[in-house]
Backbone as a ProteinNet text record, in pm:
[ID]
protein_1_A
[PRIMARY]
XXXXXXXXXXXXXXXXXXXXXXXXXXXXXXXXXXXXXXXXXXXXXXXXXXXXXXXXXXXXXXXXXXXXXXXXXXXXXXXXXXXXXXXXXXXXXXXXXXXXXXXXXXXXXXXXXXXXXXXXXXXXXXXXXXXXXXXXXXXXXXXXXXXXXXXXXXXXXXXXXXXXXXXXXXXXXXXXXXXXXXXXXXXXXXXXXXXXXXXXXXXXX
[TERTIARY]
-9372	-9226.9	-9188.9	-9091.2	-9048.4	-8956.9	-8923.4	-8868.4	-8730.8	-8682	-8599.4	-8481.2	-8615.7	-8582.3	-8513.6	-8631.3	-8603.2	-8455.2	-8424.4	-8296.3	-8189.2	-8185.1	-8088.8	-8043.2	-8163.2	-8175.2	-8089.9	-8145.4	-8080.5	-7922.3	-7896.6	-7755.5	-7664.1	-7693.8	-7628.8	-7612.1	-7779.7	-7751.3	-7633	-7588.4	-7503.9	-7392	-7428	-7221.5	-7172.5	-7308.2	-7258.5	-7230.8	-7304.8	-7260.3	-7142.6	-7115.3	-6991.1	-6880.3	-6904.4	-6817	-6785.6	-6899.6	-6900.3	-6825	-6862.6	-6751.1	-6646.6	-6599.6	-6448.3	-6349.4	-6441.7	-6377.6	-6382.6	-6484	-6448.6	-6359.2	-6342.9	-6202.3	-6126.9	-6148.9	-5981.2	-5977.9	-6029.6	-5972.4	-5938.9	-6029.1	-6012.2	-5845.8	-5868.1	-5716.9	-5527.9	-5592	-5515.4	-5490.8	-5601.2	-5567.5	-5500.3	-5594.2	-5435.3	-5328.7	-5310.5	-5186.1	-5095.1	-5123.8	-5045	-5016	-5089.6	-5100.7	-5010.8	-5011.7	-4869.9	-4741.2	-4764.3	-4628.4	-4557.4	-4589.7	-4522.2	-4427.5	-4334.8	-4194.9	-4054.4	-3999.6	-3937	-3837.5	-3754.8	-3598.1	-3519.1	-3387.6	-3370.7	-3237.8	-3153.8	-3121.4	-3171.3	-3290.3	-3362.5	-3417.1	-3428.2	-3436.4	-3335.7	-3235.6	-3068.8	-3034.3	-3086.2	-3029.6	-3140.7	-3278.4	-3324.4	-3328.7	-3247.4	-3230.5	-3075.2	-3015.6	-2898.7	-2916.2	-3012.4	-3077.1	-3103.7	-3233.6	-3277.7	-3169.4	-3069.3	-2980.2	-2865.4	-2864.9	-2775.6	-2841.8	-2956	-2979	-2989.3	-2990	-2966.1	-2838.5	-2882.1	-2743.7	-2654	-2515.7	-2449.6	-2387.8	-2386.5	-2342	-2186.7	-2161.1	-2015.9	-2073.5	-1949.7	-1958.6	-1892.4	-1888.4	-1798	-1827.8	-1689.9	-1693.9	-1682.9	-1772.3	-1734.8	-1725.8	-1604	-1560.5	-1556.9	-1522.6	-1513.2	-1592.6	-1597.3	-1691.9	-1840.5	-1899.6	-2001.4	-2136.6	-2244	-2328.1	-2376.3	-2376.9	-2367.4	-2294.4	-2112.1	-2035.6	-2099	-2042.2	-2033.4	-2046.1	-2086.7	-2028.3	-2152.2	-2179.8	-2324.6	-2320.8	-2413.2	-2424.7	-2447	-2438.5	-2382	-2379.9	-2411.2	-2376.4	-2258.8	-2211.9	-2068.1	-2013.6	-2124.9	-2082.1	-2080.2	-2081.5	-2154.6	-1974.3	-2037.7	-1914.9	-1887.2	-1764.3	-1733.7	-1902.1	-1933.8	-2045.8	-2132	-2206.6	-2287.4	-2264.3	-2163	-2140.6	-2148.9	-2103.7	-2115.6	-2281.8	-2311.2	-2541.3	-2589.5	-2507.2	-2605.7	-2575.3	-2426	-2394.3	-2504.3	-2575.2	-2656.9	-2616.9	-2507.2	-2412.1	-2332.6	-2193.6	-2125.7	-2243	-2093.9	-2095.6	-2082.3	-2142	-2121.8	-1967.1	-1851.8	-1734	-1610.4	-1733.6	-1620.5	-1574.5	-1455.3	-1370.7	-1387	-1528.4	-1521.8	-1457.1	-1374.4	-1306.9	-1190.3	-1174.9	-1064.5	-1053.4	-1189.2	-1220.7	-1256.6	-1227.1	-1227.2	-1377.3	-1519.3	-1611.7	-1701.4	-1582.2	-1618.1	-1577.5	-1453.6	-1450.1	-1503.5	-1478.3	-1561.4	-1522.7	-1601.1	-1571.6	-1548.5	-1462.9	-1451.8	-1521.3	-1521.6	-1589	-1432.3	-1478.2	-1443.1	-1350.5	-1368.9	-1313.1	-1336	-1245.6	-1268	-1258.6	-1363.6	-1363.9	-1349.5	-1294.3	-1259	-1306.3	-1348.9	-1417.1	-1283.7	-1255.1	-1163.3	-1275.5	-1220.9	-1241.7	-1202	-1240.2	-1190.7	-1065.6	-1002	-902.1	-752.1	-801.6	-710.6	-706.7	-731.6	-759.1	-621.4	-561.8	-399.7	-312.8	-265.3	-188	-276.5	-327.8	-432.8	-372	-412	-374.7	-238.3	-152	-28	31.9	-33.9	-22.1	13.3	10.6	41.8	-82.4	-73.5	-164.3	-181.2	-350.5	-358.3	-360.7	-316.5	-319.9	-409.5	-577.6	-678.7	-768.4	-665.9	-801.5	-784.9	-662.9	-646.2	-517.4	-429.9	-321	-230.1	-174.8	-100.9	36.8	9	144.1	223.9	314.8	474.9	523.7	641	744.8	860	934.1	1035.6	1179.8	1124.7	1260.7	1202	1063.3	986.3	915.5	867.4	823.4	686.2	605.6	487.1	484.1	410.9	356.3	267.5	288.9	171.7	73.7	112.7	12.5	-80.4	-46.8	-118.8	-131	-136.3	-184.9	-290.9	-387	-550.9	-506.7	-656.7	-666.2	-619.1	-727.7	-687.2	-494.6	-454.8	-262.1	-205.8	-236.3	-189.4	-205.3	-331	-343.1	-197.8	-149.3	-54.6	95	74	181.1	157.7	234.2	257.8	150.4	108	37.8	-73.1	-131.2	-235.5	-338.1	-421.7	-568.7	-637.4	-835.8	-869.1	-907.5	-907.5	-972.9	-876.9	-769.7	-593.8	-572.3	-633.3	-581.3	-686.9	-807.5	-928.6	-922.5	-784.7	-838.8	-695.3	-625.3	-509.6	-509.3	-611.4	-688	-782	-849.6	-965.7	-920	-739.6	-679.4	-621.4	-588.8	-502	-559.1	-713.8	-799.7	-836.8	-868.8	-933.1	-780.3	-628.9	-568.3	-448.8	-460.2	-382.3	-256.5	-200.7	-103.9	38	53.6	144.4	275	338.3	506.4	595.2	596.2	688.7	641.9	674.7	666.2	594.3	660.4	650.6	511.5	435.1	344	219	205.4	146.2	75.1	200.7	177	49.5	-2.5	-99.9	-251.9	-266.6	-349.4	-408.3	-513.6	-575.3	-568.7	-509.1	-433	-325.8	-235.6	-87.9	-17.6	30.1	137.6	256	345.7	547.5	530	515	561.9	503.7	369.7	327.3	417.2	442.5	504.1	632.3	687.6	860	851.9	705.3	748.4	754.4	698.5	661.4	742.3	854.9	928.5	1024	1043.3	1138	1013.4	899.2	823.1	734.6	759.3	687.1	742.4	736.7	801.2	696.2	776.2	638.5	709.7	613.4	617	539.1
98.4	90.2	189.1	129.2	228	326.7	460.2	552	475.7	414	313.9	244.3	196	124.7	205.9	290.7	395.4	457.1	492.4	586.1	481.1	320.3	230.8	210.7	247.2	216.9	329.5	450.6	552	565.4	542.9	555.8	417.2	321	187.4	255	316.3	363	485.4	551.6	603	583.3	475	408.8	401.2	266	283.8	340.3	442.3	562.5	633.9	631.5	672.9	605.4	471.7	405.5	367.3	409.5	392.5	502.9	602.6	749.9	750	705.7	679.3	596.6	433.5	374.7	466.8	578	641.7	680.8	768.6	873.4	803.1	665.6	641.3	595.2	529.2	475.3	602.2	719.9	837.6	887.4	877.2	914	861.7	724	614.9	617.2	655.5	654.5	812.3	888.8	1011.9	1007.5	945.7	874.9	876	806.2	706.7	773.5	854.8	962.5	1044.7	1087.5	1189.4	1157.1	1067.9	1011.2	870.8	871.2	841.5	843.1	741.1	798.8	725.8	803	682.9	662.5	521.2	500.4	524.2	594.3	654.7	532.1	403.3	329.3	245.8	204.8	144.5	167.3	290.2	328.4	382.7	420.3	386.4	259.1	144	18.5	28.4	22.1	-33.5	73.8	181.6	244.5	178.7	149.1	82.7	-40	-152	-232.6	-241.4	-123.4	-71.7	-34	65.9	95.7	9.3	-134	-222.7	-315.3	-323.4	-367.5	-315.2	-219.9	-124.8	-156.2	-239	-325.4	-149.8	-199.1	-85	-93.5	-24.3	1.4	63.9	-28.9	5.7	36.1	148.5	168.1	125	48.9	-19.6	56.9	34.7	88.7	1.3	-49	-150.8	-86	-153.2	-91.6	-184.5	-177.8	-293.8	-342.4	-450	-510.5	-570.6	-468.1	-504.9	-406.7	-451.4	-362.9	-229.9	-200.5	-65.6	-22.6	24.6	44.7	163.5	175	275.2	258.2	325.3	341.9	292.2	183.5	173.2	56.8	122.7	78.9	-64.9	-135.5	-297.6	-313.4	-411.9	-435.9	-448.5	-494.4	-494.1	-632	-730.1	-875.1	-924.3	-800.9	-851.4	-927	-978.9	-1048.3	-962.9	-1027.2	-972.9	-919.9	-1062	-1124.9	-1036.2	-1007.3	-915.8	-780.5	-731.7	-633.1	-585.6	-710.6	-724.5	-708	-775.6	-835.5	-676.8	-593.8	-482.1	-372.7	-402.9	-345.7	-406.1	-454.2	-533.5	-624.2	-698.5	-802.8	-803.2	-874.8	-913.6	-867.6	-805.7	-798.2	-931.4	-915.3	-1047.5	-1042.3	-924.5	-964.6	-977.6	-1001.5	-988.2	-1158.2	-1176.9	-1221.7	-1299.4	-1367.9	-1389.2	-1467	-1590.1	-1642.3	-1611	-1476.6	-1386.8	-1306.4	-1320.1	-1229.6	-1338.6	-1308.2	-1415.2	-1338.8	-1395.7	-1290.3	-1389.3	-1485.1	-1520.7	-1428.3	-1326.8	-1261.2	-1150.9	-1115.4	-1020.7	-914.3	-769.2	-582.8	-529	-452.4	-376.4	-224.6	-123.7	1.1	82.7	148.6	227.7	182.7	23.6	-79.4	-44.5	-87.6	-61.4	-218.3	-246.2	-395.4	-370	-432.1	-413.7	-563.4	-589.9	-659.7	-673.3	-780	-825.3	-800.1	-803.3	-798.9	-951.9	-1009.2	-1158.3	-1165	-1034.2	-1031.9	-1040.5	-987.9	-1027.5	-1183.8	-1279	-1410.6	-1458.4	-1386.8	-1483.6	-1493	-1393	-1387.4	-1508.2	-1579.8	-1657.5	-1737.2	-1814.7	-1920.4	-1998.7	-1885.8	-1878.8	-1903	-1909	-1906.8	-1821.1	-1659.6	-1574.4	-1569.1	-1490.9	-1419.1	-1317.6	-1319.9	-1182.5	-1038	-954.8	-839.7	-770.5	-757.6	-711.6	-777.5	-894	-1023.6	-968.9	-896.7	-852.5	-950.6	-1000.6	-1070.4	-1054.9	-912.5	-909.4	-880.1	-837.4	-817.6	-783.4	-799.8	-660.7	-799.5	-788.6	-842.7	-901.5	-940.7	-997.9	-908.9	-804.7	-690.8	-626.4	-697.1	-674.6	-540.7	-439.4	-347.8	-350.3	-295.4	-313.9	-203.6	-275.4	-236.6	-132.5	-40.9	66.4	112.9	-12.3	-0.7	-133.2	-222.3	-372.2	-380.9	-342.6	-306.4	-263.5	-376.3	-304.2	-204.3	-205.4	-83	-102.4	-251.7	-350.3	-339.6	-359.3	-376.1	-260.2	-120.3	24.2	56.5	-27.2	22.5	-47	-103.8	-184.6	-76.5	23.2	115.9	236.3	278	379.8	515.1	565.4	722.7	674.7	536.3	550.1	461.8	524.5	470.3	428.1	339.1	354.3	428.1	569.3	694.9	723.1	705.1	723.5	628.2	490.2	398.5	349.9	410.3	383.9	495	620.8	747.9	716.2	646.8	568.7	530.5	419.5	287.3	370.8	473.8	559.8	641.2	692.1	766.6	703.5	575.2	536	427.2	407.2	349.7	467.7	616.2	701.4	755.1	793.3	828	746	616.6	498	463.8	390.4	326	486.1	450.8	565.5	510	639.4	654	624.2	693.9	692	716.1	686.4	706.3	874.2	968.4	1073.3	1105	1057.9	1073.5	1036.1	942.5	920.2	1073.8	1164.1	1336.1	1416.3	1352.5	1383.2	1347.6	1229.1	1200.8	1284.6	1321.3	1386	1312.9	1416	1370	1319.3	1275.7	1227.1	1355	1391.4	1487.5	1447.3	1536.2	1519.1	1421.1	1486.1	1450.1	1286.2	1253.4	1094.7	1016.5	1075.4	1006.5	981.1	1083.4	1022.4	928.1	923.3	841	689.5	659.8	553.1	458.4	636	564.2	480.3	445.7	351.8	151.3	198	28.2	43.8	130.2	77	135.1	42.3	94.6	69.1	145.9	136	5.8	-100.5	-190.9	-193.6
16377.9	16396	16504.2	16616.2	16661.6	16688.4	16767.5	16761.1	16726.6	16813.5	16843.4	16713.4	16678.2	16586.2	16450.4	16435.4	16307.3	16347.6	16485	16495.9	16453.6	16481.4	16439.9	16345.1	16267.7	16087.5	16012.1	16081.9	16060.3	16053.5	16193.1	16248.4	16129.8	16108.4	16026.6	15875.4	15833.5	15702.4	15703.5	15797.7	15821	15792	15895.4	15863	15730.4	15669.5	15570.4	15473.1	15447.7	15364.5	15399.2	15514	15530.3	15485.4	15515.2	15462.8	15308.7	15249.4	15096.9	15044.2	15085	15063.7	15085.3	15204.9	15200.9	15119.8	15057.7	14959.9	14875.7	14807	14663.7	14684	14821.3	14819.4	14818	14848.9	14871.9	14720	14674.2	14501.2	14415.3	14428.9	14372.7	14398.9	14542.3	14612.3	14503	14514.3	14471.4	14325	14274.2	14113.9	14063.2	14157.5	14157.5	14172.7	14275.8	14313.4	14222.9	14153.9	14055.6	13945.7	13905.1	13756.4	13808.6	13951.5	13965.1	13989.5	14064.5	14118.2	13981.6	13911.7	13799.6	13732.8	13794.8	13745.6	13657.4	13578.2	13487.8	13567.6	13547.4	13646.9	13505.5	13523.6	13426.5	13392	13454.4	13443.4	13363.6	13404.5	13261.9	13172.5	13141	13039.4	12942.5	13015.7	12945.4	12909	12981.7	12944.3	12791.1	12819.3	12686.3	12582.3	12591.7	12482.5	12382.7	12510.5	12436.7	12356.2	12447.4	12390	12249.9	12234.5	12092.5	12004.5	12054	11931.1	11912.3	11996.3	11953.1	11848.9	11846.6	11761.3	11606.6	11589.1	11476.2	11416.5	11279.3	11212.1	11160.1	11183.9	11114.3	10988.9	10900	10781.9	10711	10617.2	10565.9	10415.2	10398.5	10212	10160.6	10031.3	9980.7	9768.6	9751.7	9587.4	9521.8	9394.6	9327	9177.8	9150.8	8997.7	8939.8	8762.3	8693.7	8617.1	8608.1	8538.7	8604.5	8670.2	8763.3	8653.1	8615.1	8551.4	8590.6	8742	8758.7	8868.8	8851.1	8937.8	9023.9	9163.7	9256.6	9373	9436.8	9598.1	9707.4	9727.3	9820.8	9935.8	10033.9	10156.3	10194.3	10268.2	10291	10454.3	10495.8	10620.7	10659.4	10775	10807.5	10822.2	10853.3	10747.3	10602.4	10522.8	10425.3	10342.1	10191.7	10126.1	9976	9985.1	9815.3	9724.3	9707.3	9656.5	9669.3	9799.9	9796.9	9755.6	9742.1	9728	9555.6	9504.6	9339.1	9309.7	9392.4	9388.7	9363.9	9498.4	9504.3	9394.2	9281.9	9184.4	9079.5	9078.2	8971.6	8910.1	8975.9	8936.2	8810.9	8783.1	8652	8591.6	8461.6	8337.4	8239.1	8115.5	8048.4	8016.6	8017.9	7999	8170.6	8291.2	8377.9	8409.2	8473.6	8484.8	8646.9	8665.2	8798.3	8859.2	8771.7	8873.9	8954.9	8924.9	8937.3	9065.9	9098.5	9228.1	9316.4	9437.1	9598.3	9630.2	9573.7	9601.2	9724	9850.9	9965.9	10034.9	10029.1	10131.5	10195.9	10309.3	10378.6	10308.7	10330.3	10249.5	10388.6	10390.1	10537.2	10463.4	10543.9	10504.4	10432.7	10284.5	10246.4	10152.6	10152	10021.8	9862.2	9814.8	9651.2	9640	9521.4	9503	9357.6	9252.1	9132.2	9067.7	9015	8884.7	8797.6	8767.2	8615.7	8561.8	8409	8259.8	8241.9	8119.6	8042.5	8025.3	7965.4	7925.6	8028.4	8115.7	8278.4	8317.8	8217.3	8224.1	8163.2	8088.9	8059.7	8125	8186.1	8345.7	8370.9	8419.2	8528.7	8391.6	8301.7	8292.3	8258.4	8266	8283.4	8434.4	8539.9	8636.8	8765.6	8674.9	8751.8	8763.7	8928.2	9007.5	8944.7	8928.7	8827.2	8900.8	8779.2	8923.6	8944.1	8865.2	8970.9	8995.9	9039.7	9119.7	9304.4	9333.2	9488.3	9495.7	9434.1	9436.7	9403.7	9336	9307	9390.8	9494.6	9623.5	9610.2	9723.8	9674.5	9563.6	9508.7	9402.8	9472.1	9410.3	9452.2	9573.7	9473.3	9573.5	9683.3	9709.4	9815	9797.8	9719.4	9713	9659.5	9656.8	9648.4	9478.2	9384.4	9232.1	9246.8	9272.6	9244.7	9118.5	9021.6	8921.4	8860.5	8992.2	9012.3	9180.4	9196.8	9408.6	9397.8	9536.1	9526.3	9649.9	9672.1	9752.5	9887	9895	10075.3	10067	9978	9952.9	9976.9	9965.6	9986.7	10118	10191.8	10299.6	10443.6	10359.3	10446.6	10443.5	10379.7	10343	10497.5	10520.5	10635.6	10542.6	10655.9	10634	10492.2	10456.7	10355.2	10449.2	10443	10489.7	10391.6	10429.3	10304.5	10190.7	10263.1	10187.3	10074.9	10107.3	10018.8	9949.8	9969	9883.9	9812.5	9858.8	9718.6	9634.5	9658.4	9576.3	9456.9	9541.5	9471.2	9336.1	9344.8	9275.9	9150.3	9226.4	9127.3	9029.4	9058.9	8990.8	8861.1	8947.3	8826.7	8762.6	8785.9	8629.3	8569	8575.7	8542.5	8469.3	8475.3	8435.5	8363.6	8358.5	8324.8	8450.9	8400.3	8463	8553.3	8634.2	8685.4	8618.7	8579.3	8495.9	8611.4	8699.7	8840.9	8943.5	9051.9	9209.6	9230.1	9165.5	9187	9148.7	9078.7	9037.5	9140.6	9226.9	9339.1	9409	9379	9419.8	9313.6	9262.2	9134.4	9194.5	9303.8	9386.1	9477.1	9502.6	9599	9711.3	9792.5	9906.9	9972.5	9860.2	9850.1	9832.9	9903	9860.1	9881.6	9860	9893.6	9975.5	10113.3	10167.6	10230.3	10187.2	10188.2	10098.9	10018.4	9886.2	9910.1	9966	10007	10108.6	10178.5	10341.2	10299.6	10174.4	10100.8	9990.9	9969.8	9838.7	9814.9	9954.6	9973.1	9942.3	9971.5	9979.9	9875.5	9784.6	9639.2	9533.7	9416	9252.4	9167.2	9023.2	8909	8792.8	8750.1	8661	8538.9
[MASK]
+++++++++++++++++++++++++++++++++++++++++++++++++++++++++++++++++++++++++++++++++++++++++++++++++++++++++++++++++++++++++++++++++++++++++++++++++++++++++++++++++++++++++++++++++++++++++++++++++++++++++++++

């Protein structure tokens, strides 16, 4: 073989080794690259965080009293119905009164839902609207019954929310029927001066 030849062989195996080294560096290069320069866009990742927490169903509390087997205060979606709301009480009692309750309608948050008894069944076949089916409404002289008014019905009163008109409702099954207007002031959170703003749009029956 000659001088010649061998220096050609030489010089090619060259190249290519050179050239083989430079692809490592460069993929080496490239995959560094990428591990550093790595970067979040912070737009989309605001969008799909919103994404994620829109999907996160939200929750209302609702109180169920009455004749439900285990009354109290528990969490519900924000479509949920009467109905469900009774389900997650462990449903009727063998003495409640269901045809008495509208248990299609929707619970907003911080609702009192009240359960008849059987005995809230003669009003009803007498044809009055019974009064803790949620029907009982203002009266004739237009004033609203503060001792047959649900909770959803108080809230239609100036300065009572639902926090005031489920503490309303809680007072006066836990202490009986209210004597007078004035007594509303016995409520946590009703004071004077709610009570006078009011005393003109409700009486006691």
């Amino acid at each position: 073989m000659s001088a010649k030849l061998v220096l050609n062989i030489l010089l090619v195996v060259g190249i290519v080794a050179t050239v083989v080294g430079g692809v490592v560096l460069l993929f080496r290069d490239s995959g560094s690259s990428r591990a550093v320069t790595i970067t979040l866009d912070e737009s989309e990742t605001e969008r799909t965080f919103t994404e994620i927490t829109a999907n996160i169903p939200a929750i209302i509390k609702v109180y169920v009293s009455g004749e439900a087997r285990y009354p109290g205060v528990y969490e519900l979606p924000t479509d949920a119905r009467a109905d469900d709301a009774l389900q997650a009480a462990g449903g009727p009692t063998s003495n409640a009164a269901l045809e008495l309750v509208n248990l299609a309608k929707k619970v907003s948050d911080e609702e009192q839902l009240h359960i008849p008894e059987q005995s809230d069944r003669g009003d009803f076949r007498e044809g009055i609207p019974p009064t803790s089916a949620g029907n009982a409404g203002p009266s004739s002289s237009g004033k609203l019954n503060i001792n047959t008014a649900t909770a959803e019905e108080f809230t239609s009163l100036p300065n009572i929310g639902p926090s005031r008109a489920a503490a309303i409702v809680d007072y006066r099954e836990r202490e009986g029927p209210f004597v007078s207007v004035d007594d509303l002031q016995n409520v946590g959170g009703i004071g004077e001066k709610i009570t006078d703003s009011i005393r003109d749009l409700v009486e006691v029956r």
